[in-house]
C-alpha positions in Angstrom: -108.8 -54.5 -112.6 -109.9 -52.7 -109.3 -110.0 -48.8 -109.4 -107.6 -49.3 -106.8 -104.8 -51.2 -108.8 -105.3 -48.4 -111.5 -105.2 -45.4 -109.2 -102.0 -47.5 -108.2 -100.8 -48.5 -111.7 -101.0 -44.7 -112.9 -99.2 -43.2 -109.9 -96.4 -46.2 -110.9 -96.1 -44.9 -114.9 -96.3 -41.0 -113.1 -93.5 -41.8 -111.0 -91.3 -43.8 -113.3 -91.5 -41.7 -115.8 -89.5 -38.9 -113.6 -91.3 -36.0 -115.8 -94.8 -34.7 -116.0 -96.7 -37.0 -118.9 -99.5 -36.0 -121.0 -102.9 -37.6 -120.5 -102.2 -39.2 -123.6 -98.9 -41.0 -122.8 -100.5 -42.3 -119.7 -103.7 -43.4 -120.9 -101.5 -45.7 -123.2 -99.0 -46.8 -120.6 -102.0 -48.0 -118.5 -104.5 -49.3 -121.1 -107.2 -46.9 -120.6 -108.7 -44.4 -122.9 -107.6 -40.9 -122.4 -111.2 -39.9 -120.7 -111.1 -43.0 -118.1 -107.5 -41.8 -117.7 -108.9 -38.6 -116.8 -111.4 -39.5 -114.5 -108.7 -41.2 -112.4 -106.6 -38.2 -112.5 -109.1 -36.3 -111.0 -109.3 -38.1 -108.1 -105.8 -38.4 -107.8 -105.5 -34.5 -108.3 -107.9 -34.5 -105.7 -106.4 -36.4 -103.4 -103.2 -34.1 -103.3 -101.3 -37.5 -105.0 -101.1 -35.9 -108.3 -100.5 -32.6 -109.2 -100.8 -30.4 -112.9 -97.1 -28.3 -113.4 -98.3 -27.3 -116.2 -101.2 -27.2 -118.7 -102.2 -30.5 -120.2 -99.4 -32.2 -117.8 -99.2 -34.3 -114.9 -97.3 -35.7 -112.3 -96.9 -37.1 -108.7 -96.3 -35.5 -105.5 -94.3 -36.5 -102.6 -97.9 -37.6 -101.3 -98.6 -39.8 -104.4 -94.9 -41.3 -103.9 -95.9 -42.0 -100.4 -98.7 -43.7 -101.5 -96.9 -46.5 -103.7 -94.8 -47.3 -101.0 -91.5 -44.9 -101.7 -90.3 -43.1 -98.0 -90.9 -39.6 -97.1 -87.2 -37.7 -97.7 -87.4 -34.6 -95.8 -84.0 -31.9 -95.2 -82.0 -33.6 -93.4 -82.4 -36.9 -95.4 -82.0 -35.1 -98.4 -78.2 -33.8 -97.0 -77.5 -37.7 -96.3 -78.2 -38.7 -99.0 -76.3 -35.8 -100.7 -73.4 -36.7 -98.1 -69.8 -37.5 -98.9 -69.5 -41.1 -97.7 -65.8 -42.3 -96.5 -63.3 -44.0 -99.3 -64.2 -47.6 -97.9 -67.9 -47.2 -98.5 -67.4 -44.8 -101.9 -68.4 -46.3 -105.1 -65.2 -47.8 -106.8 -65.7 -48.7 -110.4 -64.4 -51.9 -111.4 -64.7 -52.6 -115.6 -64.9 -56.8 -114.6 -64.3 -59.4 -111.7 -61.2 -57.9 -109.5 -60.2 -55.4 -112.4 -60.5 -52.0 -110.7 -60.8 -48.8 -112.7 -58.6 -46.5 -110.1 -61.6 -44.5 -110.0 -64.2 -44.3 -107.3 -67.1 -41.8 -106.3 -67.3 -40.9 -102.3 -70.6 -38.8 -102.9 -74.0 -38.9 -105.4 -72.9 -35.5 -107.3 -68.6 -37.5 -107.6 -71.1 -40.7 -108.9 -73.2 -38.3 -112.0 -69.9 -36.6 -112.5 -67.7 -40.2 -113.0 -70.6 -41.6 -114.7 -70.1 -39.2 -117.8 -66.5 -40.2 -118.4 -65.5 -43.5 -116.7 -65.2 -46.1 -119.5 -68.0 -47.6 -120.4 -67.1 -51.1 -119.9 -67.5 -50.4 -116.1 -71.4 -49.3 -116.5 -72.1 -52.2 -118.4 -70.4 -54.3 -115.6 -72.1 -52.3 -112.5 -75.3 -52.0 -113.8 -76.6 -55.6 -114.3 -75.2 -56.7 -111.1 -77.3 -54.0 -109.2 -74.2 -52.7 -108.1 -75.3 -48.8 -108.9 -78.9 -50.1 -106.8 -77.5 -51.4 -104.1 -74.3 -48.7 -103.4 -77.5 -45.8 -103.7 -79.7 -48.0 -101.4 -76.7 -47.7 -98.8 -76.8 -44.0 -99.2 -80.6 -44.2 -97.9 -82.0 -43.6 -101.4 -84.9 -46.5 -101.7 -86.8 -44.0 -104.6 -83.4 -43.7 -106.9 -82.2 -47.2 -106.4 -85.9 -48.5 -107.5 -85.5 -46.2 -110.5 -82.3 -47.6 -111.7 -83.8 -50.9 -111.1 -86.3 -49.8 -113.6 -83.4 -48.9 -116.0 -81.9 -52.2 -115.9 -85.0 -53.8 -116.6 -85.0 -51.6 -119.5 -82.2 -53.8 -121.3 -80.6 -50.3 -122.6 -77.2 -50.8 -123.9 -73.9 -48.5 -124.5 -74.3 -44.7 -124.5 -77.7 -44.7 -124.5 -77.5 -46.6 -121.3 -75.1 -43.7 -119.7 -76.9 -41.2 -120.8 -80.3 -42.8 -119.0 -78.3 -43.5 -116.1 -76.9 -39.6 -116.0 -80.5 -38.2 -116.9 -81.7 -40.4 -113.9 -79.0 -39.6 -111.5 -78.6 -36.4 -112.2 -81.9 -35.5 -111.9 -82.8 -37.3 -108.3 -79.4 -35.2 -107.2 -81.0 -32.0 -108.3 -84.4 -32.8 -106.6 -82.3 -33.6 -103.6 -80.8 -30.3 -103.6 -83.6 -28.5 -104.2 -84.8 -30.3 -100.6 -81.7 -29.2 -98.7 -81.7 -25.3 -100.5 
């Protein structure tokens, strides 16, 4: 593999991972050994596309996100995003084919808070059709769309599949936010 695919392949595992990873847990997600790990991290570190939060930690920066393909979100996407949308383009949970919950979410913080106590049946209904993808994608969110496309290839099932889907969410609204603050 090119030293381009794996400067590539670790900003990937830095970026899914949505937390800083030890050298250790990356060096395994790509296949290297920890010192060849570290030897791209350095030039990644380098290059502004990884950064160290904190001791023996590591993760990507907006640069680094840019740099696998994800868009730039900057203040005023970041509110957009964060936006209340109108009723007709909210997020109305359905549990199967034309069997409507009653229960819809018009923003991204009304979507984390429905998503901890709508019934179940409507993730698991949502969440293999790309429904949850696409509805974010519409928001202008390509980076937390591509992540819960990443959690559906995951083949997670009942609460732990909520729970990853709230810890996922919740976090991208919180990074938003921090954007907008």
């Amino acid at each position: 593999m090119s030293e381009g695919k794996i400067r590539g392949k670790i900003l990937v595992e830095l970026w899914a991972a949505g937390k800083p990873m030890t050298i250790q847990d990356l060096a395994e997600k790509v296949g290297l050994n920890s010192s060849s790990a570290m030897g791209y991290l350095l030039g990644l570190i380098k290059a502004k596309y990884v950064s160290v939060p904190q001791k023996h930690y590591y993760t990507i920066t907006n640069l680094g996100k840019q740099a696998i393909g994800l868009p730039k979100i900057d203040k005023n996407i970041a509110q957009n995003i964060l936006g209340a949308v109108p009723f007709e383009k909210a997020f109305h949970f359905c549990s199967e084919l034309d069997n409507y919950s009653g229960i819809h979410a018009a923003s991204l913080s009304e979507f984390v808070d429905k998503i901890q106590t709508i019934d179940l049946k409507c993730i698991e209904f949502h969440l293999p059709r790309r429904d949850f993808e696409n509805w974010i994608r519409s928001l202008g969110d390509l980076e937390l769309s591509k992540k819960l496309g990443l959690l559906r290839a995951s083949n997670l099932s009942g609460e732990n599949m909520r729970n990853s889907l709230y810890q996922i969410v919740k976090s991208r609204c919180v990074e938003l936010a921090n954007l907008v603050a």
